[in-house]
ChimeraX commands (.cxc) that place a marker at each C-alpha (Angstrom):
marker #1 position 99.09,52.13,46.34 radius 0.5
marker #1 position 96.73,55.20,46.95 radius 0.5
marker #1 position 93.11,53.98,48.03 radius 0.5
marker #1 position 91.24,56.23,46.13 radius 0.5
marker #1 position 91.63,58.76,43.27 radius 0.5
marker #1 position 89.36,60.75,40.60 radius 0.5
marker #1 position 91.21,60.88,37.18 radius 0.5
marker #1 position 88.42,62.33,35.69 radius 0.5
marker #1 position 89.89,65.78,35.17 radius 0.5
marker #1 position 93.82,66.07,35.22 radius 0.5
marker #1 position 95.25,69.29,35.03 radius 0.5
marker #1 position 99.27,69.47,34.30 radius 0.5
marker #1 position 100.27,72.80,35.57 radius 0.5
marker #1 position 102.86,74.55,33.46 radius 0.5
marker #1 position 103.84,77.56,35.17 radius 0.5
marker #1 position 105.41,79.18,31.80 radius 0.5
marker #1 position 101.74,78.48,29.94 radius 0.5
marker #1 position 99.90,79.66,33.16 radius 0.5
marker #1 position 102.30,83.22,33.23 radius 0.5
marker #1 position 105.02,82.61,35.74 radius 0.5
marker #1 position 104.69,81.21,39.76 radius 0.5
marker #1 position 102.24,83.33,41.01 radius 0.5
marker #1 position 100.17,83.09,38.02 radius 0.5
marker #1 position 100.38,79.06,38.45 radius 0.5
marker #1 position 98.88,79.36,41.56 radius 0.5
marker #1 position 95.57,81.19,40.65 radius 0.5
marker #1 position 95.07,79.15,37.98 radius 0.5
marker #1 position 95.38,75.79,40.59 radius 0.5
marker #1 position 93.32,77.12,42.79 radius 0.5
marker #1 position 90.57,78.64,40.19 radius 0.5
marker #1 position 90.75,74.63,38.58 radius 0.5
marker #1 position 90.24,73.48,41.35 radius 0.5
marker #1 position 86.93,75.44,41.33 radius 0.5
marker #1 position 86.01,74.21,38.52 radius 0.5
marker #1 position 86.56,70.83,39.24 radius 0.5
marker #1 position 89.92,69.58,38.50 radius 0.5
marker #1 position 90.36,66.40,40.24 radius 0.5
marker #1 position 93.81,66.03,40.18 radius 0.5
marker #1 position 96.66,68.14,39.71 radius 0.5
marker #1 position 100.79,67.49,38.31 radius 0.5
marker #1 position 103.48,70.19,38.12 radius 0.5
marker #1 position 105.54,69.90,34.86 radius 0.5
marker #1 position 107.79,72.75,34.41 radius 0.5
marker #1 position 110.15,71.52,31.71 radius 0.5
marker #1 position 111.90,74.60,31.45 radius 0.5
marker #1 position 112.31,75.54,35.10 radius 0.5
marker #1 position 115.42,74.87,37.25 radius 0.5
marker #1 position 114.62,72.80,40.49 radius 0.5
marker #1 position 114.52,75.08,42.94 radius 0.5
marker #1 position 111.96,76.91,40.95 radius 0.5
marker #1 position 109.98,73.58,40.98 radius 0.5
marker #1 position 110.26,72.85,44.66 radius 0.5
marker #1 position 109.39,76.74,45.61 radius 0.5
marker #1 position 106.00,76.15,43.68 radius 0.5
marker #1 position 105.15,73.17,44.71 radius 0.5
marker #1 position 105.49,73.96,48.35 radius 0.5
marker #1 position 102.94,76.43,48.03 radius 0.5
marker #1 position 100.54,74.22,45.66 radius 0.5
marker #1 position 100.19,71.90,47.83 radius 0.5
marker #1 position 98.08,73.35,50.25 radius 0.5
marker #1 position 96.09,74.45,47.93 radius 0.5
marker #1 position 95.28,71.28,46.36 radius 0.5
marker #1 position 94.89,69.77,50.08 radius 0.5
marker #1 position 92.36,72.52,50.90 radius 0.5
marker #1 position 90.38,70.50,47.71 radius 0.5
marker #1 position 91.02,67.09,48.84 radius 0.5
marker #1 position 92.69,66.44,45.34 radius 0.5
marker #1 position 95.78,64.61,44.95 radius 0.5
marker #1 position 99.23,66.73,44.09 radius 0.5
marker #1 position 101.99,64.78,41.91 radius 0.5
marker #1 position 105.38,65.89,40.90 radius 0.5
marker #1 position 106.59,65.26,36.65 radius 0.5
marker #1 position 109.27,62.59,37.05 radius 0.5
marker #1 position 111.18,64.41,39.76 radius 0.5
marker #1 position 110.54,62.10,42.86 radius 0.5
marker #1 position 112.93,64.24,45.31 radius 0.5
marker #1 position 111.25,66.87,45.14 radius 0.5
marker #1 position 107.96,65.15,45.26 radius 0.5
marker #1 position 109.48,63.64,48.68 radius 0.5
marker #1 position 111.08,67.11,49.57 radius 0.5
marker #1 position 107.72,68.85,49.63 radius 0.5
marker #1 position 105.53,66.03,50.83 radius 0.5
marker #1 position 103.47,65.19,47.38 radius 0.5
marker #1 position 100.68,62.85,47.20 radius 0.5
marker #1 position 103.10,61.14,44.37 radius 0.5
marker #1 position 104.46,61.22,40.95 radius 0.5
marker #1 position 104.27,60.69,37.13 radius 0.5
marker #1 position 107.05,59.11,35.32 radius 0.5
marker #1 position 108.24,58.66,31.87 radius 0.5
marker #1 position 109.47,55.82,30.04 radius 0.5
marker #1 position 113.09,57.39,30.55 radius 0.5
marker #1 position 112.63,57.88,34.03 radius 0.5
marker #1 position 113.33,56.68,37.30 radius 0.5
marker #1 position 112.23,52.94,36.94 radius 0.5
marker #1 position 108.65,52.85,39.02 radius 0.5
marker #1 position 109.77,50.53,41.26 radius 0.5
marker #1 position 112.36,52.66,42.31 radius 0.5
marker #1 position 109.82,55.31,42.69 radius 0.5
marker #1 position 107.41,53.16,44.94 radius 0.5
marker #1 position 110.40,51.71,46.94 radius 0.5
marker #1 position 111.58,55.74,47.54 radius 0.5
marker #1 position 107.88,57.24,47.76 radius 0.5
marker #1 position 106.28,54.67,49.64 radius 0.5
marker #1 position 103.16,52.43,49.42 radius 0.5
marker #1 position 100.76,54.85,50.00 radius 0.5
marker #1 position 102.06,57.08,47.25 radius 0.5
marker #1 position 99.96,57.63,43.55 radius 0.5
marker #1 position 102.23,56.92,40.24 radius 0.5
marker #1 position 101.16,57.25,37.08 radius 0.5
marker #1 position 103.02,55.97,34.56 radius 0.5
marker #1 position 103.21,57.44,30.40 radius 0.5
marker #1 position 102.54,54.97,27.70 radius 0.5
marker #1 position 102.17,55.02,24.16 radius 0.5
marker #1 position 101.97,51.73,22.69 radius 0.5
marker #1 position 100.54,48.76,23.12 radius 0.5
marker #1 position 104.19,47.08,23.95 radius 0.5
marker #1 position 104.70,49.86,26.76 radius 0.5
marker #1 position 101.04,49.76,27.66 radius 0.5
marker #1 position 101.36,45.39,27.76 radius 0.5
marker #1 position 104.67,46.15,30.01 radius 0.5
marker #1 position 102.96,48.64,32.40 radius 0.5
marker #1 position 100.02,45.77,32.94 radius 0.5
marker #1 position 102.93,43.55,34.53 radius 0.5
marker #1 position 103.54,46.57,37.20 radius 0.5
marker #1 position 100.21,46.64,38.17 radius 0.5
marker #1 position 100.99,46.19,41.88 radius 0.5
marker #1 position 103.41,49.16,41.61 radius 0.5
marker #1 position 101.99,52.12,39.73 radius 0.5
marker #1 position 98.45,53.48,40.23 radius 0.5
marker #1 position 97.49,54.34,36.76 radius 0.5
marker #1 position 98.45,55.33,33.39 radius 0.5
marker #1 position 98.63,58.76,30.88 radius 0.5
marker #1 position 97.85,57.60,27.50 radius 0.5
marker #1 position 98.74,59.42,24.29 radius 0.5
marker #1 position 99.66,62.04,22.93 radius 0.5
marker #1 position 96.41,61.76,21.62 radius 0.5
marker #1 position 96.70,64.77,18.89 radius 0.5
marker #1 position 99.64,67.00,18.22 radius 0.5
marker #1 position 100.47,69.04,21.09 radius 0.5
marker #1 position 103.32,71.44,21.39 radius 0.5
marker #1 position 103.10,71.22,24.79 radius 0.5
marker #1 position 105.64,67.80,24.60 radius 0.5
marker #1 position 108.14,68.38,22.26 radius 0.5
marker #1 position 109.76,65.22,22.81 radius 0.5
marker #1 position 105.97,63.05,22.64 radius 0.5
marker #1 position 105.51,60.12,20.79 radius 0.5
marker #1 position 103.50,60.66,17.27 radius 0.5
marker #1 position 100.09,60.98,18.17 radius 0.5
marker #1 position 97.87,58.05,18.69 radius 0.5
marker #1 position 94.14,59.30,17.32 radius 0.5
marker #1 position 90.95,58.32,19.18 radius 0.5
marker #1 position 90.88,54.88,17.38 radius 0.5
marker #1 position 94.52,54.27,18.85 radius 0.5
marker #1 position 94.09,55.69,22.41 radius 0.5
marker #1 position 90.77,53.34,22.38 radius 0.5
marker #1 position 92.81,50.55,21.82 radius 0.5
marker #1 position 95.55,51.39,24.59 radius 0.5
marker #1 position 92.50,52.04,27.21 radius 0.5
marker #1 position 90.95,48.68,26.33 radius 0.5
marker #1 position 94.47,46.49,26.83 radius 0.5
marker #1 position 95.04,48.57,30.02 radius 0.5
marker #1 position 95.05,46.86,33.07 radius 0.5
marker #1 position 94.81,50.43,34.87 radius 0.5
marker #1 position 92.93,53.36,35.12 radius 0.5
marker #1 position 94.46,55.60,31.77 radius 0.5
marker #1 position 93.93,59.13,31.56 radius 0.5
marker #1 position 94.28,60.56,28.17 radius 0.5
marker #1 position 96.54,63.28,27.01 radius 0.5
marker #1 position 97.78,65.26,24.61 radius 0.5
marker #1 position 96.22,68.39,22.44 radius 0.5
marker #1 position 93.22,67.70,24.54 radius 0.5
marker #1 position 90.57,70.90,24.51 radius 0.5
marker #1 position 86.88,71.76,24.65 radius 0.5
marker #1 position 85.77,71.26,21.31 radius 0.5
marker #1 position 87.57,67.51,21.38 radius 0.5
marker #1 position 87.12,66.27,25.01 radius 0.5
marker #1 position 83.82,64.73,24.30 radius 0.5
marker #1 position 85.18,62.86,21.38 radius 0.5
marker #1 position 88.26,61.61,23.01 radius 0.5
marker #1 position 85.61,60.10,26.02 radius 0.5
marker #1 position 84.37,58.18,23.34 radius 0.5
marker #1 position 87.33,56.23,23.66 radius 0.5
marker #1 position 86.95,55.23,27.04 radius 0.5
marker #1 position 89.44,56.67,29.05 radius 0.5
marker #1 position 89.47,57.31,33.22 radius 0.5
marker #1 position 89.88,61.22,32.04 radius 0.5
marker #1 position 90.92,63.50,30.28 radius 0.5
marker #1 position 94.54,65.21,31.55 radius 0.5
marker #1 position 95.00,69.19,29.72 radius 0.5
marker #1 position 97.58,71.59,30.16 radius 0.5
marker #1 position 96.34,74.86,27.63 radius 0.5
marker #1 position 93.33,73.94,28.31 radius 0.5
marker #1 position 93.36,75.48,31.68 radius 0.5
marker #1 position 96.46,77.10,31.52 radius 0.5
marker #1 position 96.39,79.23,29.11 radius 0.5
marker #1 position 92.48,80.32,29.22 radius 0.5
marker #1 position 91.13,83.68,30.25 radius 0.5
marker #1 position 89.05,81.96,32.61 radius 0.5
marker #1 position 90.67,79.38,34.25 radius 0.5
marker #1 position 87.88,78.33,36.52 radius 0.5
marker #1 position 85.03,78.73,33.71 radius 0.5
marker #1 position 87.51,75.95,31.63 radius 0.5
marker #1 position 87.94,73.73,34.02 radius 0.5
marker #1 position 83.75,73.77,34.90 radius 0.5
marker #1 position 83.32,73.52,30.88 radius 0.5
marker #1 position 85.46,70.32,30.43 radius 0.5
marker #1 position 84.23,68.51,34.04 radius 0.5
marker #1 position 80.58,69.17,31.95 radius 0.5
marker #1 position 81.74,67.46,29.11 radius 0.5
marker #1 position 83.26,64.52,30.98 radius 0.5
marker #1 position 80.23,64.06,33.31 radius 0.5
marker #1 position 77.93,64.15,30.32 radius 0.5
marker #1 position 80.03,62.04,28.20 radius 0.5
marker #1 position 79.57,58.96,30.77 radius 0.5
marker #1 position 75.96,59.38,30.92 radius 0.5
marker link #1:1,2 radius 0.2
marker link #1:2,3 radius 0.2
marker link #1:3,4 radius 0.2
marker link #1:4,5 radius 0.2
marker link #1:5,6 radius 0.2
marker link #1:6,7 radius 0.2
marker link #1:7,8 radius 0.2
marker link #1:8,9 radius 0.2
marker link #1:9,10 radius 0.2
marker link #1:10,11 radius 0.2
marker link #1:11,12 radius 0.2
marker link #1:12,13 radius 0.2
marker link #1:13,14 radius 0.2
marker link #1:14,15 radius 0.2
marker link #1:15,16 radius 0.2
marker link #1:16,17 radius 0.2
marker link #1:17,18 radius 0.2
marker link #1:18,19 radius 0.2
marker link #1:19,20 radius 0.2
marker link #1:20,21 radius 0.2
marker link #1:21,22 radius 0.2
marker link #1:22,23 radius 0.2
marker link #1:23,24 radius 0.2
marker link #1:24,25 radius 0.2
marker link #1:25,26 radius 0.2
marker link #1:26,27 radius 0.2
marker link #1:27,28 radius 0.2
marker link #1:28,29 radius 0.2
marker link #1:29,30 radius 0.2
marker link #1:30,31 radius 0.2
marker link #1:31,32 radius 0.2
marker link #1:32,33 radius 0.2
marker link #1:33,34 radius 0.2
marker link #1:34,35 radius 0.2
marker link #1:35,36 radius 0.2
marker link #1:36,37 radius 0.2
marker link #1:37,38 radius 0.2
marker link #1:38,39 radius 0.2
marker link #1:39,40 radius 0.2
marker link #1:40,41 radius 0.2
marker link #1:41,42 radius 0.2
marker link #1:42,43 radius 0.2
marker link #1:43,44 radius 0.2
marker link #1:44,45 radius 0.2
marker link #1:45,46 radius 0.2
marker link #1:46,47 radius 0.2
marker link #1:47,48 radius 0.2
marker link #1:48,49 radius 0.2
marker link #1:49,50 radius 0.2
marker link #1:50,51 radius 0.2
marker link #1:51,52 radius 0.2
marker link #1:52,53 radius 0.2
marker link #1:53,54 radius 0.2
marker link #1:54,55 radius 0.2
marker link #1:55,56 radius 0.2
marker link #1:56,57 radius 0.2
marker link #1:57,58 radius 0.2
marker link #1:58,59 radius 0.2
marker link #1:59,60 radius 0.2
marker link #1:60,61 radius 0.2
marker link #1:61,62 radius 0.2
marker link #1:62,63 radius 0.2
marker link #1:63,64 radius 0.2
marker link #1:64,65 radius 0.2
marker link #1:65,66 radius 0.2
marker link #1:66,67 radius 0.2
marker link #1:67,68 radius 0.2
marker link #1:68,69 radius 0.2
marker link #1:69,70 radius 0.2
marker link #1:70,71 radius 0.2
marker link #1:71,72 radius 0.2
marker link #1:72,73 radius 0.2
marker link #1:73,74 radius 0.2
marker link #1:74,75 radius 0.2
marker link #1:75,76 radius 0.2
marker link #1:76,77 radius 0.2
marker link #1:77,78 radius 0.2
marker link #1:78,79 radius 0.2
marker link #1:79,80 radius 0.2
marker link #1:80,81 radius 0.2
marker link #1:81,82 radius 0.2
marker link #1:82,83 radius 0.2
marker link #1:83,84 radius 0.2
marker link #1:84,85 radius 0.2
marker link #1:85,86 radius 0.2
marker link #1:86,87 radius 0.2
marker link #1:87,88 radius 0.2
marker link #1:88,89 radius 0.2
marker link #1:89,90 radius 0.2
marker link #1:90,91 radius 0.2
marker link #1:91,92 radius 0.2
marker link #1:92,93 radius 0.2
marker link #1:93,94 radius 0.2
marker link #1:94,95 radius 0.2
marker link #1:95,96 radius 0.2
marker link #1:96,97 radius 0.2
marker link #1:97,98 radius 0.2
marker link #1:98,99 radius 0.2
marker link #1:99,100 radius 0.2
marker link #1:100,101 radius 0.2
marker link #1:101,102 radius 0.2
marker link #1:102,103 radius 0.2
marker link #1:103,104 radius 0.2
marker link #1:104,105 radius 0.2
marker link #1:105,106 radius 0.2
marker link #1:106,107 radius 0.2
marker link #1:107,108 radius 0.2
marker link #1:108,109 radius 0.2
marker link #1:109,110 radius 0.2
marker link #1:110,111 radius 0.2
marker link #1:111,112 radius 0.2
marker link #1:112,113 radius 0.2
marker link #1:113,114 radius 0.2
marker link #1:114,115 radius 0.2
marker link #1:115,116 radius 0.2
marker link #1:116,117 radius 0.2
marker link #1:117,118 radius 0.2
marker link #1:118,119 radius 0.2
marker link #1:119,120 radius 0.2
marker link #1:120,121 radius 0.2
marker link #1:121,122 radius 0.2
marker link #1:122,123 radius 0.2
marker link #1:123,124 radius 0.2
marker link #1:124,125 radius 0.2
marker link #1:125,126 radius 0.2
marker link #1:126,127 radius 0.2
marker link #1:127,128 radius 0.2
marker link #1:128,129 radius 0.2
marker link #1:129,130 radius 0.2
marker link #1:130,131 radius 0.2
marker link #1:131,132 radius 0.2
marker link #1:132,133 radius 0.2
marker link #1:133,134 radius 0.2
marker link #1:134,135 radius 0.2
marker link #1:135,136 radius 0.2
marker link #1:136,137 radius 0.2
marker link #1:137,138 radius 0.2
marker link #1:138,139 radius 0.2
marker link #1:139,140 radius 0.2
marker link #1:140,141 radius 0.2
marker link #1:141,142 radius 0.2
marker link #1:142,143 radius 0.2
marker link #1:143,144 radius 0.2
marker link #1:144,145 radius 0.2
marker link #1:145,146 radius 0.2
marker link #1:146,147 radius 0.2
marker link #1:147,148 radius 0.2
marker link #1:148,149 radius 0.2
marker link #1:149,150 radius 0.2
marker link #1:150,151 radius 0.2
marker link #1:151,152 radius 0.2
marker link #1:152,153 radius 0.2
marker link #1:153,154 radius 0.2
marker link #1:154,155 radius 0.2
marker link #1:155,156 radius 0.2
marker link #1:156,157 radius 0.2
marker link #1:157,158 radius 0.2
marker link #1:158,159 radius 0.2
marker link #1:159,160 radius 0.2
marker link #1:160,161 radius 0.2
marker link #1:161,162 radius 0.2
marker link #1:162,163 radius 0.2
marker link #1:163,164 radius 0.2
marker link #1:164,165 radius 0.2
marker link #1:165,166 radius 0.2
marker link #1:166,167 radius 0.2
marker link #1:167,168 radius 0.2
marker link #1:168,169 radius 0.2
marker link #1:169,170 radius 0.2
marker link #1:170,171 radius 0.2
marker link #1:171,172 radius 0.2
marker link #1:172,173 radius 0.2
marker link #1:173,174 radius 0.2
marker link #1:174,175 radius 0.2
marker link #1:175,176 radius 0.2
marker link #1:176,177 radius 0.2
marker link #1:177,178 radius 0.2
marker link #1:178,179 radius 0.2
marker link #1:179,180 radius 0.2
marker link #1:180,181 radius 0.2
marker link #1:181,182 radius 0.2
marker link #1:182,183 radius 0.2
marker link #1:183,184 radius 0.2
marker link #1:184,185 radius 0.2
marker link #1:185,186 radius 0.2
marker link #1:186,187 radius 0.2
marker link #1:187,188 radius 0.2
marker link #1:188,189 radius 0.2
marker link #1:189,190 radius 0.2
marker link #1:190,191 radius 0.2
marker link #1:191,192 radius 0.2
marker link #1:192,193 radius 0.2
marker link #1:193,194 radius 0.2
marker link #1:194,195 radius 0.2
marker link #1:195,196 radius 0.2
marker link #1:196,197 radius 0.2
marker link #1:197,198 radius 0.2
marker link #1:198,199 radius 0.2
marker link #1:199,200 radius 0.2
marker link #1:200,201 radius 0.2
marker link #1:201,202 radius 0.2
marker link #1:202,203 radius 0.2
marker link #1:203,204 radius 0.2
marker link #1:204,205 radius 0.2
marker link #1:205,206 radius 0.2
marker link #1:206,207 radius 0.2
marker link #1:207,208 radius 0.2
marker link #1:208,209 radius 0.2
marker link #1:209,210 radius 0.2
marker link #1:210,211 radius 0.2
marker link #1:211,212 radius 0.2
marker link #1:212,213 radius 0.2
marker link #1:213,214 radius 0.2
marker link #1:214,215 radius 0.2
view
């Protein structure tokens, strides 16, 4: 289990939103500016390779920011590039697979989006770090994603939780502060970032509206 982690602003790096691999890079590093916290590759439509070329290079770059790096449910290449961990589905790699291949200083999330799935993670407490609630709205970003949950529902998976929950799904500027109402660790976007003209300026904008949210 990792020591110590900041949830608070979760950025899932899709290369294809972000423009391509070099393109995925200056927006990681420019998020990190702003105050990303953590960052996860997801590259749903990319071959492997193309995942492990990109995240060799992230992860200095997320190093250099003292901000953990995690793979989307591939653990090998999360072990192939030296990753801080992983995030896993509910059709993925069991997570106790994952810790006994990553390691026990390794940081897994874990997707829920139920109460029965959130009820089951609670029982794996002393094997994954924390959990990705949602989607909260519609997102196209998932096209396989559970229907959405709504504040009222993701406020109900954060209270049963057992573990830090980050909330996802169709999260942006003009809803982040009302999804904080709802209690969660953070708030993980992919367009968000991803797809703004100012990368950076987005990622400062939504760390605003978390900080201010919790005062």
């Amino acid at each position: 289990m990792r020591a110590s982690f900041d949830l608070s602003l979760y950025l899932v790096l899709d290369p294809v939103q972000c423009g391509g691999h070099d393109a995925a890079i200056r927006v990681a590093r420019a998020a990190l500016e702003g105050g990303a916290t953590i960052v996860q590759l997801r590259a749903p439509e990319w071959h492997k390779r193309a995942w492990f070329d990109l995240a060799r290079e992230l992860l200095p770059v997320t190093r250099a920011h003292g901000v953990p790096f995690v793979i989307n449910d591939h653990v090998d290449v999360a072990l192939a590039v030296g990753a801080d961990g992983v995030h896993i589905g509910q059709r993925d790699l069991p997570a106790d697979v994952a810790r006994r291949l990553l390691g026990p200083d390794a940081l897994i999330g874990l997707s829920v989006s139920t109460s029965d799935e959130t009820a089951a993670a609670g029982r794996l407490a002393g094997v994954i770090d924390y959990l990705g609630a949602g989607p909260v709205y519609a997102t196209p970003t998932k096209t396989d994603a559970s229907a959405p949950c709504g504040i009222d529902g993701l406020a109900g998976l954060c209270a049963a939780a057992r573990l830090p929950t980050v909330a996802i799904g169709g999260i942006q500027a003009h809803n982040a502060a009302d999804v904080m109402r709802a209690k969660p660790a953070g708030l993980a976007v992919v367009s968000a970032i991803c797809k703004a003209a100012d990368p950076r300026a987005a990622a400062a904008s939504l760390a605003a509206i978390i900080a201010q949210s919790r005062n």
